[in-house]
N, C-alpha and C positions, 0 to 999 in steps of 0.2 A: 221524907225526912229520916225514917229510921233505916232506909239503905244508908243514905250519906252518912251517918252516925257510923253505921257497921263496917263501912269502909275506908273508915280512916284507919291510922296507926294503932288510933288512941282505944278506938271501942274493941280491938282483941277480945279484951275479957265480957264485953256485953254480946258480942257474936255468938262468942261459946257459952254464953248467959239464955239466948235465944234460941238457939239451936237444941238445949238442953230442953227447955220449954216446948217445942215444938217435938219432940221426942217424947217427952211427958206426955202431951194433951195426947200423941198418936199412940199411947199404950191401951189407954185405957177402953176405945169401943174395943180391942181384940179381944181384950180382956172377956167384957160384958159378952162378946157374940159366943167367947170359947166355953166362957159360965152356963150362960144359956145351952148351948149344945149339951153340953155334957150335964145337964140337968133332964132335958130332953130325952137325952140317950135311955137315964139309968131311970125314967120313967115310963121310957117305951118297954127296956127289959122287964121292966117289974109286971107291968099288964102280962107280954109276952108269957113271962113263967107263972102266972096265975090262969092262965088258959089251959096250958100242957096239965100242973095239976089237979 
């Protein structure tokens, strides 16, 4: 049903309504996995330069 909706004339503006949504929901794990890395990172550094001094 919500192809046939998407495909008419008429849902233009709900296509680019869902499309925008589907863009939203796909930000957010990079988001979470890039956070975590880079949390990762700068707690591996931190041990790292606690050893050296």
């Amino acid at each position: 049903m919500c192809r046939a909706v998407l495909e008419t004339e008429e849902g233009t503006q709900k296509a680019e309504a869902v499309n925008d949504g589907i863009v939203y929901l796909m930000v957010f794990p990079y988001l979470l996995v890039g956070i975590l890395g880079f949390v990762i990172y700068r707690v591996y550094n931190k041990k790292k330069k606690a050893k050296i001094e």
